[in-house]
N, C-alpha and C positions, 0 to 999 in steps of 0.2 A: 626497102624495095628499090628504091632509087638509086642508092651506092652499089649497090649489089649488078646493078643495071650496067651503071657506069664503067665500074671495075671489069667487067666482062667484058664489053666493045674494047677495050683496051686492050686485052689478052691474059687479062689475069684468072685463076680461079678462083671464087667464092663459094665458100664451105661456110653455108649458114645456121645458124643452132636458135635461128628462133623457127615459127609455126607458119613462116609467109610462104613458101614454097613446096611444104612435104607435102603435097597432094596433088601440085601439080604434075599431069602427064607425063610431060616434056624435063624433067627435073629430077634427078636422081634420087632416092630417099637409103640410105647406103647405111648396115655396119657393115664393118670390115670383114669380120669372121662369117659371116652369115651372107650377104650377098655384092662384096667386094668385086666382081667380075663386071661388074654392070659400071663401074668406075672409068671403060675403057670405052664408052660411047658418050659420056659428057661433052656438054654443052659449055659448059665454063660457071656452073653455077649447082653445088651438092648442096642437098640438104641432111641435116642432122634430126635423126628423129628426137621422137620428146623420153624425158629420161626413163619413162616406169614402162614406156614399149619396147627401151631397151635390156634394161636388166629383163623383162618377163622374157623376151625373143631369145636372150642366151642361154635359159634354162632349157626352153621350149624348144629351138632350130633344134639341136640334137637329137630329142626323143622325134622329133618329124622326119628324120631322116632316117634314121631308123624304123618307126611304124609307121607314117603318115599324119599327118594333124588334120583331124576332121573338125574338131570344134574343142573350143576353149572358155573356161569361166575364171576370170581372175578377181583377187580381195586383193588393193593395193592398201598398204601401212607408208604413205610418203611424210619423210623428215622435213620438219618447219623450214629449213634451208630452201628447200622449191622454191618458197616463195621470198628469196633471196634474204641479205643481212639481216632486212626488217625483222623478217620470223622469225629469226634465230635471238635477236634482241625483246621480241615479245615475251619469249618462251623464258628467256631468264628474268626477267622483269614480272613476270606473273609469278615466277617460280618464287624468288625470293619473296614475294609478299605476301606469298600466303603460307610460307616459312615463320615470318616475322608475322602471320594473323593480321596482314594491315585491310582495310576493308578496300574492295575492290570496286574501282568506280569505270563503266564502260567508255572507251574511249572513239572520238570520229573518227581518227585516222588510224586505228587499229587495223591490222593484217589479214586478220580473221575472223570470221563473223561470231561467230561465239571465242569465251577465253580455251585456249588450246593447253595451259597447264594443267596437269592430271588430269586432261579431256581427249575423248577424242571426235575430229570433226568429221562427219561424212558428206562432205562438201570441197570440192574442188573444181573451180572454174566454176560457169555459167550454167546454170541449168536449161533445159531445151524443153520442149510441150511434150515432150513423151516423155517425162523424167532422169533422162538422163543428163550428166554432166559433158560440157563439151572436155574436159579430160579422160569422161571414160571412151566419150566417141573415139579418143584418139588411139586409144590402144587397139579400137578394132580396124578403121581405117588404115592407119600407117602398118600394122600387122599382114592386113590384107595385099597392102604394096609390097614392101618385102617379101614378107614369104611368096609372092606373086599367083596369090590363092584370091579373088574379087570376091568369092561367094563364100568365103570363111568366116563362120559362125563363131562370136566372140558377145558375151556376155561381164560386163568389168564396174566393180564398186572401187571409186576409190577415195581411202580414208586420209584424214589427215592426224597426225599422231605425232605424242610431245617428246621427238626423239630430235636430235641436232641434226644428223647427218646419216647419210644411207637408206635405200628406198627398200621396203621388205613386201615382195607379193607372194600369195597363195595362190596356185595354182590346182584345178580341175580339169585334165583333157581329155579327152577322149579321139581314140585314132580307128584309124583304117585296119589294121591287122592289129592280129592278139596281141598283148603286154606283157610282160613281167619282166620283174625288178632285176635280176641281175643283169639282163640285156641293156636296161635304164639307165643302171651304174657305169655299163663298160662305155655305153653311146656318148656320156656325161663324161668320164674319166679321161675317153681321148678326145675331148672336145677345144682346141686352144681358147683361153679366155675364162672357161671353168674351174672352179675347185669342188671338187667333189668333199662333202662336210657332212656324212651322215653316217654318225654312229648314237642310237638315238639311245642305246641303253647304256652310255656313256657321257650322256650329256654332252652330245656334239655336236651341235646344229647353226646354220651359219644366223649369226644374228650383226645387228646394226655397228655392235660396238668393234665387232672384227673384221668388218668389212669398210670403214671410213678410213677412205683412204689407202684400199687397196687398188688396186688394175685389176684383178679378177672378179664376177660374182661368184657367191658360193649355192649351194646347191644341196639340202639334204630336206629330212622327213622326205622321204621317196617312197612310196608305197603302193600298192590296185588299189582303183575306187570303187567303192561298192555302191556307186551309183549307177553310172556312166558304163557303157558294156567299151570294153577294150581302152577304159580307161587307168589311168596315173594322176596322182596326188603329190606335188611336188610344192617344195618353198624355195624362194627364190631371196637374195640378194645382192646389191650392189651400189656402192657409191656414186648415188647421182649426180653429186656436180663432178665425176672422172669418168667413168665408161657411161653414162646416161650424159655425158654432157660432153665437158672439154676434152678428156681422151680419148674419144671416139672422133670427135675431129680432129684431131693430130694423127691418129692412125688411121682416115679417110687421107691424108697429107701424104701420111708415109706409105702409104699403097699408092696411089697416084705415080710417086718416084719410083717405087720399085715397079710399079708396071709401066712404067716408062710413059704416062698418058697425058701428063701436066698440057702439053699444046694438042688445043681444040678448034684453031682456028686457020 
């Protein structure tokens, strides 16, 4: 908070990728592809939303533009990486040992509340008196900012799962006008930032191991919900430490230049 303060009276910009400032008013909450225009009234100080709001928003902005997004239910799958090296080093250190059948003894300074090898956790971040996680608040909140909808109805569990890298959500929405799938495809197809990955009676669907370490998410199982009236059933992917994280601030950078907007002061 304080660097970020400093750096700004100076004349620099700060493009922050942790959770101190996406909610403030006054303070940009920016991807690029989705509401980069808003980069041209900064203050000298953008925030970078959190990673599983961004891969859901890339799948999601699209179909909203084309029907409208009335309300949305997401199941996040986020990769032990969130919670930075540590988990990534848990997950192999459990893995090997119960490979090797070594008996497993709880440890204090462990990552995660229960063991995350061939488990999965539904627990991330703090829980709040109303059951929810302040990760899941996140996806409805910063959702809410972007899309610049306050009263947008979002519903979000999110799991953790003994995958290394790349965050995988399910997706439930329901819109404003009627759906179907080929208009879903085409709204997705020309979307920048998208790969359209859904051929399902071919086994093609975007999963974690093809999307670490791409630039784009993928984007398949696309189908009507037979829940939801004028709803879609989509899965989403994307590598969260690069478009959920650090590539999303460097093309908040590179927008900034190309819109010519870097001085705020």
């Amino acid at each position: 908070l304080q660097f970020a303060e400093v750096a700004r009276r100076q004349g620099c910009v700060v493009i922050d990728n942790s959770s101190a400032f996406r909610m403030d008013p006054d303070i940009p909450l920016v991807i690029p592809e989705i509401n980069g225009d808003i980069l041209e009234t900064h203050r000298g100080i953008i925030a970078n939303p959190n990673c599983s709001t961004v891969v859901a928003l890339m799948g999601l902005y699209p179909l909203h533009k084309r029907f409208g997004l009335k309300r949305f239910i997401a199941s996040t799958y986020q990769a032990v990486s969130g919670a930075g090296t540590a988990g990534v080093a848990e997950l192999e250190e459990q893995t090997k040992a119960l490979l090797a059948e070594e008996p497993q003894q709880p440890k204090p300074d462990s990552i995660f509340p229960h063991p995350i090898a061939y488990n999965l956790i539904p627990h991330i971040d703090d829980f709040r008196e109303d059951g929810y996680t302040k990760e899941e608040l996140k996806m409805r909140n910063e959702s809410r900012k972007i899309l610049g909808q306050p009263e947008l109805k979002v519903s979000c569990t999110c799991v953790r799962v003994p995958v290394y890298r790349a965050h995988s959500i399910s997706i439930n929405a329901e819109f404003e006008a009627p759906v179907n799938v080929p208009d879903a495809r085409t709204a997705l197809e020309d979307f920048p930032g998208i790969e359209l990955w859904d051929l399902p009676n071919a086994l093609r669907y975007p999963m974690p191991v093809n999307y670490t370490e791409k630039e784009v998410c993928g984007v398949g199982r696309i189908r009507v919900d037979h829940v939801l009236k004028h709803g879609l059933a989509i899965w989403v992917v994307g590598d969260q430490l690069w478009k959920g994280a650090a590539l999303n601030a460097l093309q908040i950078a590179e927008s900034l230049i190309e819109r010519k907007c870097l001085r705020f002061m």
